[in-house]
SEMARKE-497394 format. One line per 10 residues: number of its first residue (from 0); their letters; for each residue x, y, z of N, C-alpha, C. Coordinates in steps of 0.001 Angstrom, whole numbers. Example, Ala and Ser with C-alpha at 12.3 -4.5 7.8 and 13.67 -1.06 7.14 Angstrom:
2
0) as) 13190:-5690:7800:12300:-4500:7800:13200:-3300:7800  12850:-2250:7080:13670:-1060:7140:12900:30:7870 $
//
This chain:
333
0) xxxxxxxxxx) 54606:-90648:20440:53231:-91049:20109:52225:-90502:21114  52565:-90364:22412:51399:-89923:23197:52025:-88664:23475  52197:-87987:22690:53138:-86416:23266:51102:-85566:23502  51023:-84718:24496:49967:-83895:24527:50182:-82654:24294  49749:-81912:23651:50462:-79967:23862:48986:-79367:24155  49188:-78226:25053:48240:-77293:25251:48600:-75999:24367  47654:-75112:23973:47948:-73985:22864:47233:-73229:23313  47831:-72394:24418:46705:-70765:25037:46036:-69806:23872  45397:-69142:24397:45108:-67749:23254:45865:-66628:22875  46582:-66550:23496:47739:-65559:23173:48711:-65918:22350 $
10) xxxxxxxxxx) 49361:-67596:22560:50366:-67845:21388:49312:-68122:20478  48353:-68364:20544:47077:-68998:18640:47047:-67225:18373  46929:-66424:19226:46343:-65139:18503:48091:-64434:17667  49117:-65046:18573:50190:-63655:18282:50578:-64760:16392  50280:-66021:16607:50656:-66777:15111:50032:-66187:13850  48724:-66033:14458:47566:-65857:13094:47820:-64414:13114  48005:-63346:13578:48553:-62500:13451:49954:-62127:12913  50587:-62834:13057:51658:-63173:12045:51875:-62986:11168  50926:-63887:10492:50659:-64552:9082:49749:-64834:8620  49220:-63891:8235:47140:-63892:7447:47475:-64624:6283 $
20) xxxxxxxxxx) 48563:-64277:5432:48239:-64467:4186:48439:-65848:3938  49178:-66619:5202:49219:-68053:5023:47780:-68235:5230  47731:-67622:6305:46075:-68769:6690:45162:-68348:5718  44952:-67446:4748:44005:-67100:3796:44923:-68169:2684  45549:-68491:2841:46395:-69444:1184:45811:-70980:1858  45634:-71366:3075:45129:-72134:3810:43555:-72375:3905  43443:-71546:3747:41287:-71799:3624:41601:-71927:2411  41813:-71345:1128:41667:-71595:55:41530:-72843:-438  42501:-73724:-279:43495:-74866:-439:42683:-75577:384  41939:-75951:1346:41407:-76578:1834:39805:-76841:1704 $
30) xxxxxxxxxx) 39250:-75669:631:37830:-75337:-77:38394:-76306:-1204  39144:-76544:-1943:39486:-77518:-2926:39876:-78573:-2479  40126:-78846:-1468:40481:-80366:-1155:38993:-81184:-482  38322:-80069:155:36623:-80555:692:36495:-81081:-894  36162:-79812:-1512:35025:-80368:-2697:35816:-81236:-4011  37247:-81784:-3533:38187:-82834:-4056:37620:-84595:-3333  37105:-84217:-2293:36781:-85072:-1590:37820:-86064:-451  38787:-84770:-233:39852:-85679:717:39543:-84834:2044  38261:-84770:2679:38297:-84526:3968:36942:-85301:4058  36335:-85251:5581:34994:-85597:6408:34263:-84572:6961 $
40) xxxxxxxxxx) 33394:-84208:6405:33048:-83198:7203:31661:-83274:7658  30934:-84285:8841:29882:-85159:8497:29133:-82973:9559  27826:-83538:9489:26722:-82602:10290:27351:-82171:11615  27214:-80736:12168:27963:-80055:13061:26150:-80749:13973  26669:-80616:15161:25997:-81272:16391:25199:-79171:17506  24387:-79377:17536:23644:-78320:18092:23167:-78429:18917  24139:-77905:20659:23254:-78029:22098:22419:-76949:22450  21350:-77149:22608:20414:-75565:22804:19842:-75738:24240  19642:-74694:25006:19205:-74802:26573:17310:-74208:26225  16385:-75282:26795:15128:-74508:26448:15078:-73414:27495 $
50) xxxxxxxxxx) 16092:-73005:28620:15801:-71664:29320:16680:-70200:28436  17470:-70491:27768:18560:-69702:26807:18034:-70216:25077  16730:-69793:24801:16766:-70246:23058:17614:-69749:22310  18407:-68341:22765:19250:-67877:21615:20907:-68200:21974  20950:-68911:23049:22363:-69379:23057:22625:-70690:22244  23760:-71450:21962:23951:-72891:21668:25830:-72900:21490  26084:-74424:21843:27126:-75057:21862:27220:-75401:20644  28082:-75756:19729:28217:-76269:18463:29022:-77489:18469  29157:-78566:18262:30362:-79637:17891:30803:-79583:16143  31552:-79201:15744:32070:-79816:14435:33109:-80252:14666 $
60) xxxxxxxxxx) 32656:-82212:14065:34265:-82891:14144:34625:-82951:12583  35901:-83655:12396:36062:-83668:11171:37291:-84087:10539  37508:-84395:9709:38893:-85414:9339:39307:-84429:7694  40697:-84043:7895:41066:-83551:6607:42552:-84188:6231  42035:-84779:5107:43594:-85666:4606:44437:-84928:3967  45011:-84878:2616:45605:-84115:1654:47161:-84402:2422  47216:-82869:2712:48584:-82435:3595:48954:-82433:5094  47335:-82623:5541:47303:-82347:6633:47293:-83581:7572  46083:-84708:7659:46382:-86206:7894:45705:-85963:9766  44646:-84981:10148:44792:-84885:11317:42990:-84866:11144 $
70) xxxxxxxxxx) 42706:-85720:12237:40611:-85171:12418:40848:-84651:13982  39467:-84021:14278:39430:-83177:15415:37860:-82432:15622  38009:-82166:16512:36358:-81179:16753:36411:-79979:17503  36049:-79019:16860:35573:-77814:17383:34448:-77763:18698  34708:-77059:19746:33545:-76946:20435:33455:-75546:20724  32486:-74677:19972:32268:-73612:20124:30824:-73020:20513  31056:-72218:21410:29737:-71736:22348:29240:-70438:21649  28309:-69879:21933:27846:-68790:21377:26579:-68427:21815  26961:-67179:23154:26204:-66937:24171:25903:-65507:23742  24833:-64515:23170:25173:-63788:22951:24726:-62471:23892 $
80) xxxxxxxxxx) 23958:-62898:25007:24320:-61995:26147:25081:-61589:26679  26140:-62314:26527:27561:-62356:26604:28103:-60486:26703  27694:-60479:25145:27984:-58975:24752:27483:-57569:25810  26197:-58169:26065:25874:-57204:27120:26284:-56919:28138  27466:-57728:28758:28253:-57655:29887:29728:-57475:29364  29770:-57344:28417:31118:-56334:27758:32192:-57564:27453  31584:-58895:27089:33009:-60297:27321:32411:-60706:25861  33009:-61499:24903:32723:-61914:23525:31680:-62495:23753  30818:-63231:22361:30051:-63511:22255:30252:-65000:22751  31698:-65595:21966:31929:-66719:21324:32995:-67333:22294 $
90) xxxxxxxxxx) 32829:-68208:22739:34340:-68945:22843:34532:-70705:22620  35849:-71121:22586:36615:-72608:22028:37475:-72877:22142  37134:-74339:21950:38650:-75248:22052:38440:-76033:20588  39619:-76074:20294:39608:-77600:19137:40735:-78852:19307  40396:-79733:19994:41101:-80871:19764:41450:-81599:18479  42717:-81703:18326:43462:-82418:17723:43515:-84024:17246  42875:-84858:16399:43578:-86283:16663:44664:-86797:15516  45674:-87452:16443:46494:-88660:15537:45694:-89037:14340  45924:-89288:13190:45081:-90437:12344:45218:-91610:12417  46816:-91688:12718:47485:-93009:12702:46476:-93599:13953 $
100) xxxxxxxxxx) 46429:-93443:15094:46004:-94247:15863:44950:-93535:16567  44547:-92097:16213:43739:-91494:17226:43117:-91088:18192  44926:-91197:19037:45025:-90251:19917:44831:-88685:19665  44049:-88029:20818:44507:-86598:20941:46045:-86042:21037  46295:-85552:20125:48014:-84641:20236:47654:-83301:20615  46663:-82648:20608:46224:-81048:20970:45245:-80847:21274  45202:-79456:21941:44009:-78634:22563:44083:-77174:22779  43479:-76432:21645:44084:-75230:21133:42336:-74240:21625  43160:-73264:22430:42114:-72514:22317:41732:-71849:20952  40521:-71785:20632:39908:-71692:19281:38870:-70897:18985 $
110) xxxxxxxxxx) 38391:-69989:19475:37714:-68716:19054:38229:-67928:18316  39472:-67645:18528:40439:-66891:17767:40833:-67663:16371  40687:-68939:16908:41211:-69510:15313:39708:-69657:14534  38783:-69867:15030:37467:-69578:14222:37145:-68570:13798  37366:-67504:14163:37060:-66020:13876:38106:-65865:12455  39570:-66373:12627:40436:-66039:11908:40193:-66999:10691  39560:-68489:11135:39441:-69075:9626:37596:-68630:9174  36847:-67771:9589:35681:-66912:9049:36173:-65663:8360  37219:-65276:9097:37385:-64154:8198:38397:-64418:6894  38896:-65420:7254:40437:-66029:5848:38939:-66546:4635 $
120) xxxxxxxxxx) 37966:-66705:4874:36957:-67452:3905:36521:-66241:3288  36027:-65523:4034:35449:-64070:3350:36748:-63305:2749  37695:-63682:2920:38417:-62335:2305:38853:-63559:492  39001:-64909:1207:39146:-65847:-352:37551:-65855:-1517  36807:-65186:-510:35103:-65200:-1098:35514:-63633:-2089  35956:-63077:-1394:36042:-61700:-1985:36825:-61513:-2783  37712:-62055:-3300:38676:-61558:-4447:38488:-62822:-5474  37821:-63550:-5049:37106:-64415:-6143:35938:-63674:-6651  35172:-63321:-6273:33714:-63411:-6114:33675:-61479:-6837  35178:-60339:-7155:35095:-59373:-6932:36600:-59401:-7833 $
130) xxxxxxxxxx) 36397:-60266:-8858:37774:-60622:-9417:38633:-59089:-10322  37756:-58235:-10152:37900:-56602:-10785:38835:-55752:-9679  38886:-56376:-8690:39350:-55650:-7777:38140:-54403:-7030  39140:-53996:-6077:37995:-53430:-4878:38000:-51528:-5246  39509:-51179:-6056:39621:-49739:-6087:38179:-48967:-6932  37898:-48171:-5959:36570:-47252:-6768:35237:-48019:-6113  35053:-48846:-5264:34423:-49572:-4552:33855:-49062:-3168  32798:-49350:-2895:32868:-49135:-1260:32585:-50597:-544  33025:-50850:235:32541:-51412:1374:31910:-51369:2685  30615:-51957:2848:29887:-51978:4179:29863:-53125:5025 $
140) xxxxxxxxxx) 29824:-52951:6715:29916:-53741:7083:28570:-53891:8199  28317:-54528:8338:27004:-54353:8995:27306:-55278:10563  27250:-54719:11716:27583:-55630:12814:29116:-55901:13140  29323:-55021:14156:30341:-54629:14290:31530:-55117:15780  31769:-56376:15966:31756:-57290:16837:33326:-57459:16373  33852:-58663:17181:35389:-59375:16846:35412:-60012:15530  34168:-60784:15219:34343:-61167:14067:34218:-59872:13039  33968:-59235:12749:33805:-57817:11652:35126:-57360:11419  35479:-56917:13072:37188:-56680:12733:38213:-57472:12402  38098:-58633:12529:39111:-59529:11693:38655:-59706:10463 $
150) xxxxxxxxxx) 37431:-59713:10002:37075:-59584:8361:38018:-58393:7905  37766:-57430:8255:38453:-56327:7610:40109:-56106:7792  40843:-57217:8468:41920:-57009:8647:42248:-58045:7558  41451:-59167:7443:41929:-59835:6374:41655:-59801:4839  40327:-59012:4722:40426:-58057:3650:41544:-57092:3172  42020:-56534:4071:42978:-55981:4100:44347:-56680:3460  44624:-57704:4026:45624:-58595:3532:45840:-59085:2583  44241:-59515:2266:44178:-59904:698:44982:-59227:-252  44244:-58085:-271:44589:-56834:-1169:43249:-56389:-1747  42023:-56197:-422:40901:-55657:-1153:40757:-54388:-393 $
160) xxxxxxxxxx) 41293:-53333:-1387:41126:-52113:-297:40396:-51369:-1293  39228:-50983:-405:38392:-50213:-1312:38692:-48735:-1423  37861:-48055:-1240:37557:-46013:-1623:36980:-45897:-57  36305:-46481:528:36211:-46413:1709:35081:-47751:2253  35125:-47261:3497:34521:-48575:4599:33071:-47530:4822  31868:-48001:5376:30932:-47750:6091:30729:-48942:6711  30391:-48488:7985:30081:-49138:9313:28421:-48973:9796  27513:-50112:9807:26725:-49854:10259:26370:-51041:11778  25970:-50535:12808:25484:-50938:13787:24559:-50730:15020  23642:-51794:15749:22867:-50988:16459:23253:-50588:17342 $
170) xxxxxxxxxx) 24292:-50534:17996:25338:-50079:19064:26354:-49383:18733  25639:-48217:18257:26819:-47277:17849:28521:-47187:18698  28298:-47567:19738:29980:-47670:20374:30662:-47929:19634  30276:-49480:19637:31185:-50760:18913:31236:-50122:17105  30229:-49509:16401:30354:-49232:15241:31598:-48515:14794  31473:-47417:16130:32780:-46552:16101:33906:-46859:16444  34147:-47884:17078:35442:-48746:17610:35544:-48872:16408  34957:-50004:15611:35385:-50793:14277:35714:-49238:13530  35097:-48068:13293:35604:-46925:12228:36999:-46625:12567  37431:-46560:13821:38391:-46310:14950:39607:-47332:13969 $
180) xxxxxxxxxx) 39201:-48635:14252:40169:-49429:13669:40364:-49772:12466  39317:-48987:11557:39744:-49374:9950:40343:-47867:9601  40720:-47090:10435:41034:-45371:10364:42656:-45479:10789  42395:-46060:11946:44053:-45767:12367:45298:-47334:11763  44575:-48224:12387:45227:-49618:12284:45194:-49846:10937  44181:-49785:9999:44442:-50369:8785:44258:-49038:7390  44709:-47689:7873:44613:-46918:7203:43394:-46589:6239  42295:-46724:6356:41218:-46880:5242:40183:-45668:5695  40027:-44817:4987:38771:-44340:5142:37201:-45119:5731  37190:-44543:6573:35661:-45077:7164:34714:-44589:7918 $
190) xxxxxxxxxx) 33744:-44361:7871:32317:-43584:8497:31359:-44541:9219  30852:-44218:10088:29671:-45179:10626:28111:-44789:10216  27809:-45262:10267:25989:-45175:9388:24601:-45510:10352  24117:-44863:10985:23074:-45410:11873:21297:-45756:10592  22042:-45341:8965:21203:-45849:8240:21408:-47298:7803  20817:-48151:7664:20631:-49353:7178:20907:-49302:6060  19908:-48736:5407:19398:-48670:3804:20859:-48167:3218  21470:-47094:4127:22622:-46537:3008:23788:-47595:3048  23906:-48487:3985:25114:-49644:4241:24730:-50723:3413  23278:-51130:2942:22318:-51775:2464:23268:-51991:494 $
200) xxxxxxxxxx) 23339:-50159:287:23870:-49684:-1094:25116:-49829:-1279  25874:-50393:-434:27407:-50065:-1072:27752:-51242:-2117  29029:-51279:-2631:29360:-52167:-3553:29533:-53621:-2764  29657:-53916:-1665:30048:-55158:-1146:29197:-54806:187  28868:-55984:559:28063:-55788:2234:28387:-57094:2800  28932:-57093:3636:29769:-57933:4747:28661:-57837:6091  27804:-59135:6150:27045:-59253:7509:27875:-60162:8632  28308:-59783:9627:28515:-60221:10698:28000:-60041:12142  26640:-60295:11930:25517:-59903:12738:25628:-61365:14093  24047:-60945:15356:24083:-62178:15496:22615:-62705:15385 $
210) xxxxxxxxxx) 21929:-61901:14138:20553:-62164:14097:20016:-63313:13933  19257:-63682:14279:18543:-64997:14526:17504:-65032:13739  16925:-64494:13033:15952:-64213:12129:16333:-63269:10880  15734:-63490:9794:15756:-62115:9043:15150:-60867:9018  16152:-59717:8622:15281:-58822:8323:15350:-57727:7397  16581:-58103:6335:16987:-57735:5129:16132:-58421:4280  14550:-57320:3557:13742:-58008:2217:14198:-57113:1316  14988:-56455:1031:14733:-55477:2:15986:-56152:-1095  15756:-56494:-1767:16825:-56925:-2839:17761:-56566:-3032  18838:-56920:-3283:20557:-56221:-3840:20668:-55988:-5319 $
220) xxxxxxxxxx) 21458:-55218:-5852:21066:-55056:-7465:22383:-55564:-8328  22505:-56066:-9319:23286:-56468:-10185:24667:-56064:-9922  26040:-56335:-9719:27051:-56041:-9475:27552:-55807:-7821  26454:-55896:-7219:26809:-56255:-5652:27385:-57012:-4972  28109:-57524:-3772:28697:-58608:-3516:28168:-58694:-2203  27948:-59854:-1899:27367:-59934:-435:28097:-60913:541  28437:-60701:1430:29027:-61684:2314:28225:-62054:3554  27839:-62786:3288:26344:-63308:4106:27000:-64403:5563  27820:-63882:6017:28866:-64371:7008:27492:-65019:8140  26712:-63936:8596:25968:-64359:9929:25123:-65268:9258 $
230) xxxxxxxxxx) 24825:-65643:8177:24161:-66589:7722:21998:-66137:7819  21705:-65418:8683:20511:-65702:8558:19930:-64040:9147  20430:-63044:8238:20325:-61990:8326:19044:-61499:6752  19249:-62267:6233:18332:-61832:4385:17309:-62754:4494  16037:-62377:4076:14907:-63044:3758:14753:-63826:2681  14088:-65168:2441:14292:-65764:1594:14327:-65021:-327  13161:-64098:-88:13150:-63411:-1539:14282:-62379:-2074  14685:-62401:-816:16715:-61630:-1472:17368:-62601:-1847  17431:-63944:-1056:18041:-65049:-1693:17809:-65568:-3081  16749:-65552:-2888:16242:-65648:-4926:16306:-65805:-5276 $
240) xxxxxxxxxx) 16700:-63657:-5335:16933:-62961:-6291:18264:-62416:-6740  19116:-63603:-5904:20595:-62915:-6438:21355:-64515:-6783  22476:-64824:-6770:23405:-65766:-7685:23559:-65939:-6302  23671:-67336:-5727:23775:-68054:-4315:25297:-69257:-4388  26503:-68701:-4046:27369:-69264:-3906:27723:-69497:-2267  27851:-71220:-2273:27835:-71637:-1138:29394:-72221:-229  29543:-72165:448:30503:-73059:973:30289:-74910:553  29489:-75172:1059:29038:-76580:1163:27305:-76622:1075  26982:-77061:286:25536:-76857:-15:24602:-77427:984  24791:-79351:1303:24656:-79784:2157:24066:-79104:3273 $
250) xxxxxxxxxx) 25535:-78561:4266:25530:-77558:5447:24956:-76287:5466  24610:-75902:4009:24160:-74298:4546:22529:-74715:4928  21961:-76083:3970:20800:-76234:4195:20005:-76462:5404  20512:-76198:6499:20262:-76579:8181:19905:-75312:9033  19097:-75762:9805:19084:-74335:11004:18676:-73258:10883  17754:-73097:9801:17031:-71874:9450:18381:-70806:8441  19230:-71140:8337:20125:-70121:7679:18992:-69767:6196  19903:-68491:5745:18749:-67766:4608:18716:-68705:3544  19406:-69842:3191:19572:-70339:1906:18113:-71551:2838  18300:-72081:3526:17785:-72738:4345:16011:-72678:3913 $
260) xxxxxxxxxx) 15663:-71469:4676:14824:-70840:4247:14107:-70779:3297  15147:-70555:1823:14516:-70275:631:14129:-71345:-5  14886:-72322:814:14799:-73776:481:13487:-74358:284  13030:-73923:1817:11668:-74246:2463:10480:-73393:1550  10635:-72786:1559:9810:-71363:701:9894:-72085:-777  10622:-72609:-1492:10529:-73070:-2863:10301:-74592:-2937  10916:-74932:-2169:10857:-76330:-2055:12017:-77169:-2941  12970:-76340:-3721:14064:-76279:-4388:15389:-75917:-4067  16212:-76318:-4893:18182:-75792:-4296:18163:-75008:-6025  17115:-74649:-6562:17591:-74085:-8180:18709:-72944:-7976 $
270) xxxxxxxxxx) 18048:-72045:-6737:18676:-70706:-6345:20101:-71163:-6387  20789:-72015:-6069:22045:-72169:-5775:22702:-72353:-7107  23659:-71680:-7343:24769:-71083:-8266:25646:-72237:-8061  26275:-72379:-7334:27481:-73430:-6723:28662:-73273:-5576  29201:-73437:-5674:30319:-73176:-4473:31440:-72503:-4697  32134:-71911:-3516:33332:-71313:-3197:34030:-72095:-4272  34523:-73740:-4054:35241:-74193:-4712:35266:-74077:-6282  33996:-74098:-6510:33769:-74833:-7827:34056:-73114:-8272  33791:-71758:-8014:34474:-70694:-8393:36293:-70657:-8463  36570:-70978:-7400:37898:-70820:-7408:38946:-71668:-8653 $
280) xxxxxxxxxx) 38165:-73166:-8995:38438:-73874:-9152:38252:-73699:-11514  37344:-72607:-11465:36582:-72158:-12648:35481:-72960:-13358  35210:-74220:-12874:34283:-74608:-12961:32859:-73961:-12642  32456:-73161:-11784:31338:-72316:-11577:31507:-70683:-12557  31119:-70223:-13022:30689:-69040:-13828:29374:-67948:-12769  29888:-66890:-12777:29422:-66065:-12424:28325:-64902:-12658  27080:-65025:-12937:25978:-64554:-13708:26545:-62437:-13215  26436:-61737:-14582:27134:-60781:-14361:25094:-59517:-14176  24145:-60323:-14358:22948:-59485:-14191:22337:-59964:-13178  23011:-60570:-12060:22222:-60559:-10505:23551:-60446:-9874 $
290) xxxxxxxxxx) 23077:-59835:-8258:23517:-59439:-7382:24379:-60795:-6898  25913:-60832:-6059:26141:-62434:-5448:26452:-62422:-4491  25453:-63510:-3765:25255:-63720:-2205:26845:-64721:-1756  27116:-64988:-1145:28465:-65867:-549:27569:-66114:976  27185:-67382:1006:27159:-67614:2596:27596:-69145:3118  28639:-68859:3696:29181:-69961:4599:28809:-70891:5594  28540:-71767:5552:27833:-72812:6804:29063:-72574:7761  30097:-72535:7316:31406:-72853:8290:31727:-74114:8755  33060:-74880:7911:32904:-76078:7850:34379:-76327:9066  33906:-77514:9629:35104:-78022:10422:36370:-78068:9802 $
300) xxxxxxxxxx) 36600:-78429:8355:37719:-78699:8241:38881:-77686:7948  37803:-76286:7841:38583:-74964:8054:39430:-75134:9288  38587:-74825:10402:39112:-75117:11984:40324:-75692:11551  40038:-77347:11338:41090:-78011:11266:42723:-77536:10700  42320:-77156:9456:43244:-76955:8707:44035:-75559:9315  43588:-75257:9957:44130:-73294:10770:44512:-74255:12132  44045:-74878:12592:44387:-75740:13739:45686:-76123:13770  45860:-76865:12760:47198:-78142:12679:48173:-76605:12292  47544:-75959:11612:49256:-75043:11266:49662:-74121:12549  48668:-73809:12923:48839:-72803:14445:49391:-73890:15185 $
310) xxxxxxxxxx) 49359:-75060:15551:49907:-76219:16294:51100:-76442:15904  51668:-76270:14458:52908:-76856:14240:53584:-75642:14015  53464:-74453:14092:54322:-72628:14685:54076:-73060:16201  53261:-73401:16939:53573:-72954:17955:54900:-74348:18956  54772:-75459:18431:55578:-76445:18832:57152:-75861:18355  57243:-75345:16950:58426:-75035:16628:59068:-73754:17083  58219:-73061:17593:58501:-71858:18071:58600:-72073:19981  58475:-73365:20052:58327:-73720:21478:57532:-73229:22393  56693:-72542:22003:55365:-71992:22790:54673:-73017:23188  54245:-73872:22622:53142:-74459:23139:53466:-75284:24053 $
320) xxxxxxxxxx) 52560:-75641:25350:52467:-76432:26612:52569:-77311:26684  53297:-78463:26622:53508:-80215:26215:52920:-80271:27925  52033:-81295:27808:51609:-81861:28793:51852:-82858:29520  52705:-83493:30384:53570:-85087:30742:52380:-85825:31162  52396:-87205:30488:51862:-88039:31078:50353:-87896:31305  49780:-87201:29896:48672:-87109:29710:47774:-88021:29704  48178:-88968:29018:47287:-90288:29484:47856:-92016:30226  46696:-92035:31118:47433:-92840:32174:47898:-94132:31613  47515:-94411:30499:47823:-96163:30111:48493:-95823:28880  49457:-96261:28184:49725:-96216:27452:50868:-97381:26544 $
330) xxx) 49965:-98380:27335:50091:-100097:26798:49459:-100528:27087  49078:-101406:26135:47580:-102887:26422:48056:-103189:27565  49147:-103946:27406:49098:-104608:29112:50373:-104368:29366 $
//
């Protein structure tokens, strides 16, 4: 009952590396059990420094029942000067609790598992959302960071391999790293683009930016797919003007994100199409004469659900760090 385990980044990274296609069968399955109503997934918590406006801490706690039976909270940072000194943007932990009595059982480093359950969402967004398949397709990716390259590795996994990749970024290095790794590592044709507008045109556009504002107005056209990952990269009148499928409607409505926005600007949720789930699930229908946006709030109980399984490979595989005598009392009296 009071067992503690620690979970480094190296055993969470060598698991999810492993096994994408679990953890993409895992976000799935857990987008139907949210909008089933067997998890908690109350408002993520936002620490902001008034000397750092573009940094912030995030809390998402959150309780997911079904299969899983475990709540817990994410604490993820997101510094993005960071980058300018050559170290990620992002980093985390996610604690674990008992349900039964709610104790902590874990403490998993979790950047890696956030990155990996952002990109397991976009690649379940994409073969829903792109149900024709990807051959004869292009794909663009705009922002070219850790999170971009695990999108495209789990694209990959899916089974969405297009005709080729374009890469666009304002740091051409990193653009070419990511061409680098969709060339050699995941075999795919790919080019980098210092045009906007032409990454703007492809058949699918994958933002994993860390813009803080918008600055995509120019509309997407009928048969496009958008993966609106950074959340607040498109201006409200692109939002619109295309079919708005959400993670959690609730959550995307917060924090200036683009749906957010359009919100404010209309004073309406009409724009909104419906959700991940309610697609997967066939209850949502897919308008085939507008463009479709996909943008994710990013819900805790993803974390969670990539949490508890990376926790229970790494206990069985004996990796993970059991901690003795983690907590000092462990009787009333």
């Amino acid at each position: 009952m009071f067992d503690f385990d620690m979970v480094p980044g190296p055993v969470v990274h060598e698991i999810l590396q492993e096994d994408r296609s679990a953890v993409i069968e895992i976000v799935r399955r857990t987008y139907l059990n949210h909008e089933a109503g067997e998890s908690v997934n109350p408002d993520s918590y936002f620490l902001r420094f008034p000397d750092k406006p573009d940094s912030r801490i995030i809390a998402l706690p959150a309780f997911l029942g079904a299969d899983v039976q475990l709540a817990g909270i994410k604490w993820i940072s997101s510094f993005p000067a960071n980058t300018s000194a050559g170290i990620p943007r992002a980093s985390a932990v996610l604690l674990l609790n008992d349900y039964e009595t709610g104790y902590p059982i874990a403490c998993l480093e979790a950047a890696t598992i956030s990155s990996a359950r952002t990109a397991a969402s976009a690649a379940v967004a994409a073969t829903a959302l792109r149900p024709g398949g990807y051959q004869g397709t292009k794909i663009a990716v705009v922002g070219a960071g850790i999170i971009a390259r695990n999108v495209c590795d789990y694209l990959q996994a899916a089974g969405c391999r297009p005709d080729a990749y374009l890469v666009h970024d304002l740091h051409e290095e990193s653009g070419n790293s990511l061409v680098e790794h969709l060339r050699q590592d995941l075999g795919q044709a790919a080019e980098f683009t210092a045009d906007l507008a032409e990454a703007l045109a492809a058949d699918t556009v994958v933002f994993t930016t860390t813009a803080g504002v918008p600055y995509v107005d120019t509309p997407f056209k009928p048969g496009q797919v958008v993966l609106n990952l950074s959340l607040r990269d498109l201006t409200p009148e692109v939002i619109l003007a295309a079919a708005n499928i959400l993670d959690d409607v609730e959550h995307c409505m917060k924090a200036n994100t683009s749906p957010h926005l359009a919100e404010q600007a209309t004073g309406a949720r009409d724009f909104v199409t419906g959700t991940l789930a309610g697609v997967l699930s066939g209850e949502v229908s897919l308008p085939t004469d507008l463009p479709v946006v996909f943008s994710p709030f990013g819900l805790g109980v993803l974390d969670l659900a990539v949490g508890a399984f990376v926790h229970s490979r790494a206990r069985s595989a004996g990796t993970a760090i059991a901690v003795p005598d983690f907590f000092a009392e462990t009787r009333r009296w």
